[in-house]
C-alpha positions as CSV (number, residue, x, y, z in Angstrom):
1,X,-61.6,64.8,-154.0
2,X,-60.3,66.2,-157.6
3,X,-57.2,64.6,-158.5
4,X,-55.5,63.9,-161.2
5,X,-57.7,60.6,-161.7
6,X,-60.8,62.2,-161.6
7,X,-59.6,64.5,-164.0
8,X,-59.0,62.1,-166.5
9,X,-62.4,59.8,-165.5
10,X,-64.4,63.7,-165.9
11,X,-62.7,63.9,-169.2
12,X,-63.6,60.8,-170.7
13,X,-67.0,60.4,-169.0
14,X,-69.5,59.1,-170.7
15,X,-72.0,60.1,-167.6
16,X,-73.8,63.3,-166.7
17,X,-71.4,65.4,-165.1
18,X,-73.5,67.9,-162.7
19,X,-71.3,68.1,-159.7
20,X,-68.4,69.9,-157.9
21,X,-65.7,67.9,-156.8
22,X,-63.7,70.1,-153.7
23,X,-60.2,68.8,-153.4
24,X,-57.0,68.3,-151.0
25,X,-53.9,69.9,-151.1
26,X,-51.5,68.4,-153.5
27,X,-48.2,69.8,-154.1
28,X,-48.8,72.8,-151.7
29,X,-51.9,73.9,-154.4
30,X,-54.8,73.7,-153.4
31,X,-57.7,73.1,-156.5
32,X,-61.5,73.4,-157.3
33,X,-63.2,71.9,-160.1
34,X,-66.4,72.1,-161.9
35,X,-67.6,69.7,-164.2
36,X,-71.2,70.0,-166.4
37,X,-72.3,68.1,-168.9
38,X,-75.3,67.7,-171.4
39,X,-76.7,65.5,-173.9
40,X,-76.4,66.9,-177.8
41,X,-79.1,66.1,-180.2
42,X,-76.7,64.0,-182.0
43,X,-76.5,61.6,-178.8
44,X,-72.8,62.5,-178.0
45,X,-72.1,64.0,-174.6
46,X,-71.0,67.2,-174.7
47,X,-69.0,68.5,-171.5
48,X,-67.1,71.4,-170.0
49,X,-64.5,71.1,-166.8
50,X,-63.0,74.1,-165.2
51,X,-59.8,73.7,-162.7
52,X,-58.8,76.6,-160.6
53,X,-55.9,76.9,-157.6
54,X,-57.8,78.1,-154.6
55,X,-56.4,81.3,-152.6
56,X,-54.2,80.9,-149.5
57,X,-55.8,80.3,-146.6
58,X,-59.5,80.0,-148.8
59,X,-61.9,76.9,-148.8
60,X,-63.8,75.5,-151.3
61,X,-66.6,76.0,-149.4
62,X,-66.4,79.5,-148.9
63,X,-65.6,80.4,-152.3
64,X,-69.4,78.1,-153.5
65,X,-71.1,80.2,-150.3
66,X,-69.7,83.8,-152.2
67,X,-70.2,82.5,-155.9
68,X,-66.3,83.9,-155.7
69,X,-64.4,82.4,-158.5
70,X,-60.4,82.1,-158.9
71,X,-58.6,84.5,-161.4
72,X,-56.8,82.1,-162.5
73,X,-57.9,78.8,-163.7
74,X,-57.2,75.6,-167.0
75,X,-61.1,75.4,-168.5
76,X,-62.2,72.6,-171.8
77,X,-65.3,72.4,-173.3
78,X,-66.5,70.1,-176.0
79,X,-66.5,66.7,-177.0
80,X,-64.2,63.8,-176.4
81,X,-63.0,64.0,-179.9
82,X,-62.6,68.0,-180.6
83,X,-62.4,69.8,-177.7
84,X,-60.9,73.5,-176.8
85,X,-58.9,74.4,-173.6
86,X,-58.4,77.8,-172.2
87,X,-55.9,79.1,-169.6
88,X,-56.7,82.1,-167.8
89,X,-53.4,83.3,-166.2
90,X,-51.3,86.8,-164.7
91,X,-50.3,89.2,-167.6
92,X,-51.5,91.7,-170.1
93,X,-49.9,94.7,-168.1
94,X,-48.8,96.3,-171.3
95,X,-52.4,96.3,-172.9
96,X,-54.0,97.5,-169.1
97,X,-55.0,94.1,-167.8
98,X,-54.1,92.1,-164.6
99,X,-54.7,88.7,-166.0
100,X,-55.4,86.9,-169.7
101,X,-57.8,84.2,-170.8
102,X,-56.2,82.5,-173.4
103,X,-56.6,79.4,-176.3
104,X,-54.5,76.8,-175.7
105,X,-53.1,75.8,-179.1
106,X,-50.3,73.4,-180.8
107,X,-47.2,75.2,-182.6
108,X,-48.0,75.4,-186.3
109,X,-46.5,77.7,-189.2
110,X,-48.7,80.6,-191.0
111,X,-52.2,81.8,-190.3
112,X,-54.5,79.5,-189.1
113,X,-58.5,80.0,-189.3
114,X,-61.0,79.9,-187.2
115,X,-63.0,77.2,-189.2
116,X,-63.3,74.1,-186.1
117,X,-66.8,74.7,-184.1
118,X,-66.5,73.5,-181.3
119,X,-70.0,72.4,-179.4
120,X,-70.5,73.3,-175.8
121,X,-73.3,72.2,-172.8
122,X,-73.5,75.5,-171.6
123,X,-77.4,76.8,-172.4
124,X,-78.3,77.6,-174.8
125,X,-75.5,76.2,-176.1
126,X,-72.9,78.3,-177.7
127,X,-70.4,76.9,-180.2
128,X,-66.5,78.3,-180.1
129,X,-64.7,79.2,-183.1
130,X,-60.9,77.8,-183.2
131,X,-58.5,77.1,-185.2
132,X,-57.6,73.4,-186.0
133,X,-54.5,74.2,-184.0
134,X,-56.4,74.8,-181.3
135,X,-58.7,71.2,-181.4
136,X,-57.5,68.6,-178.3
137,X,-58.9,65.1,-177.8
138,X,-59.7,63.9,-174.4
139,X,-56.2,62.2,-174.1
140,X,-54.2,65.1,-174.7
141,X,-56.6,67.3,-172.2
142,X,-56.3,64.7,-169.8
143,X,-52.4,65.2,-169.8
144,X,-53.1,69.2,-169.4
145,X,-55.4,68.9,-166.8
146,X,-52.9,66.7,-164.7
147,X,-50.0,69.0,-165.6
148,X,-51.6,71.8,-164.5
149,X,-52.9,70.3,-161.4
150,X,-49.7,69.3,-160.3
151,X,-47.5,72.4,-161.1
152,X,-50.0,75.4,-161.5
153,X,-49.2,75.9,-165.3
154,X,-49.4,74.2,-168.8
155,X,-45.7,72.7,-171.1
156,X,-44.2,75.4,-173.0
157,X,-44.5,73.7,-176.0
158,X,-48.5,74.9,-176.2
159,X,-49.2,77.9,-177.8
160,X,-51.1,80.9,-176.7
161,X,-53.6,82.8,-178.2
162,X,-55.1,85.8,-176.3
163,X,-58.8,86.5,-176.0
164,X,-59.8,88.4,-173.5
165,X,-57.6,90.8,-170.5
166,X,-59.5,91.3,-167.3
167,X,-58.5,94.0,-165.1
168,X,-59.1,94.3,-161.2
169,X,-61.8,96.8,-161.4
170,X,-63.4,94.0,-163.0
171,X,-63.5,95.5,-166.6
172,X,-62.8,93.2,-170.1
173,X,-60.4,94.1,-172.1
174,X,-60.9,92.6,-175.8
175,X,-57.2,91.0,-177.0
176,X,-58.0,88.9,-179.9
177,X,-56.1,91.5,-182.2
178,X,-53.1,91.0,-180.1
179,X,-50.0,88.6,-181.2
180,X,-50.2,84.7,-180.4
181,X,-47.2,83.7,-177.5
């Protein structure tokens, strides 16, 4: 079961993650999650967890049988101590798209650059570029990952940076030119 305690215990895990973790129904939303993790060279764990509301009426089950994934979903990946988070979400009708992967970022004043690397397990492994603004610890993530498990969406006090716009013929649409919500 993925609740908001295994959240927080995936988060902070200092264990090889490898597993996915079906859940119950809580607060009439029903949840997947994936978890991976890796060992880095430096000996620190590195991690990613993905949390998505499953359809209507869908299982977990049947969505792992089809390889189908949500279209909507709150994903980390990192470290305990600099992580990113990413919120994939409805929107981007104005630029063509039917949903938008976003950074998740704190309010901050001026341009920020993308000069935090964030590590990741996926392989080969594949660093993200962010903007300190954009850097969580496991804590804060923890909080997000039980928010959004609980209501479907993230505190409007989070900032939004678009990346990417995905449309229902299954085409990308690139946004990172597009302004910050």
């Amino acid at each position: 079961m993925l609740n908001s305690a295994i959240c927080g215990v995936a988060i902070r895990s200092r264990h090889p993650l490898r597993q996915t973790h079906p859940s119950r129904q809580s607060t009439g939303i029903q949840y997947t999650g994936h978890a991976a993790a890796r060992g880095s060279r430096a000996g620190l764990r590195l991690w990613s967890l993905r949390l998505e509301p499953l359809a209507l009426g869908d299982s977990y089950t049947s969505m792992a049988t089809d390889s189908r994934t949500s279209t909507e979903y709150l994903q980390a990946a990192g470290r305990a101590d600099v992580m990113t988070i990413e919120i994939r979400k409805p929107g981007g009708q104005q630029r063509g798209a039917q949903w938008v992967r976003y950074a998740v970022g704190h309010r901050h004043r001026g341009p920020s650059p993308f000069d935090v690397e964030i590590p990741t397990p996926h392989i080969p492994p594949s660093p993200i570029r962010i903007s300190a603004a954009e850097v969580f610890s496991a804590d804060e993530a923890t909080d997000l990952f039980v928010t959004y498990y609980k209501t479907g969406t993230i505190p409007d006090h989070y900032t939004l940076r678009p990346i990417e716009g995905f449309t229902t013929e299954s085409g990308i649409i690139d946004l990172r030119g597009a302004a910050q919500q």
